[in-house]
C-alpha positions in Angstrom: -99.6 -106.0 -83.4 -98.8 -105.7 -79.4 -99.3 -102.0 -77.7 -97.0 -101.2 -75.0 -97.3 -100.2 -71.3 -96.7 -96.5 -73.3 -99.5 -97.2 -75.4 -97.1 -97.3 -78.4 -97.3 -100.2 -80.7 -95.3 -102.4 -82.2 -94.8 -105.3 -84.8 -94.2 -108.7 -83.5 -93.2 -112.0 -85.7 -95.2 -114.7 -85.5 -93.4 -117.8 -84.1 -94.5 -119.9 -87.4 -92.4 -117.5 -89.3 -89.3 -117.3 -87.1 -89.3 -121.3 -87.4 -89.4 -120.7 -90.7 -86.7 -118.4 -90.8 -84.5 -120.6 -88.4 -85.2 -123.3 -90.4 -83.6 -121.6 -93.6 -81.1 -120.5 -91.0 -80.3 -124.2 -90.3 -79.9 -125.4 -94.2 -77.9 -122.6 -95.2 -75.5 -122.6 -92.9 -75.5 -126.4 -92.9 -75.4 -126.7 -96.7 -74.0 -123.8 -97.9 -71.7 -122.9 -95.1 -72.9 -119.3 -94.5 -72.8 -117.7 -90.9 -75.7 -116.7 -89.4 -74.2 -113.2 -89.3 -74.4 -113.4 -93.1 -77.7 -114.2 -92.9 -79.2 -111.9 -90.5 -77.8 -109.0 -92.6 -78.7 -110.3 -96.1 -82.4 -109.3 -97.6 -85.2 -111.8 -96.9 -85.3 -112.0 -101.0 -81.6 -112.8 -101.3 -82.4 -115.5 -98.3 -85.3 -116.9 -100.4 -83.5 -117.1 -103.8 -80.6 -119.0 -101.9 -82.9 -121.5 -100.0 -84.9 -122.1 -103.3 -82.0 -122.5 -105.4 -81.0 -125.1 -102.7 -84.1 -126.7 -103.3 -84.2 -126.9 -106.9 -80.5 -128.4 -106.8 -81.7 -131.6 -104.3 -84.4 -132.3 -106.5 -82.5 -132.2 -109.3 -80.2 -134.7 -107.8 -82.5 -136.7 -106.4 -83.9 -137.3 -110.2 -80.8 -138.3 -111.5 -80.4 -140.7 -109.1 -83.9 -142.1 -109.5 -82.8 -142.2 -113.4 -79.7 -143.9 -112.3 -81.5 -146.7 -110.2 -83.6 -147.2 -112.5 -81.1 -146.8 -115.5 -79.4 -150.0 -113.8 -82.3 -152.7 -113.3 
């Protein structure tokens, strides 16, 4: 937490989460094709579910190909 030259405080993001938070920014948008507008206005747990969902679905994939490759030696 910062105080300000009025000796009010205030709550600042760490720069570990907003690299987080871009980087979500980044595979959502690049992935799923949402704007960053959508993004910035939809709830951190909406974000999450997306981002994990996204997740789950590569590793999915990435099994079945691994099944696949091996499937075909």
């Amino acid at each position: 937490m910062l105080i300000s030259l009025s000796g009010q405080s205030f709550f600042v993001l760490s720069s570990n989460y907003k690299k987080v938070m871009l980087d979500e920014f980044y595979y959502l948008s690049k992935h799923v094709n949402m704007s960053y507008t959508d993004m910035m206005n939809m709830p951190i747990f909406e974000r999450k579910y997306f981002v994990n969902k996204l997740s789950e679905e590569f590793i999915k994939r990435e099994e079945e190909m691994e099944k696949a490759r091996n499937k075909s030696r």
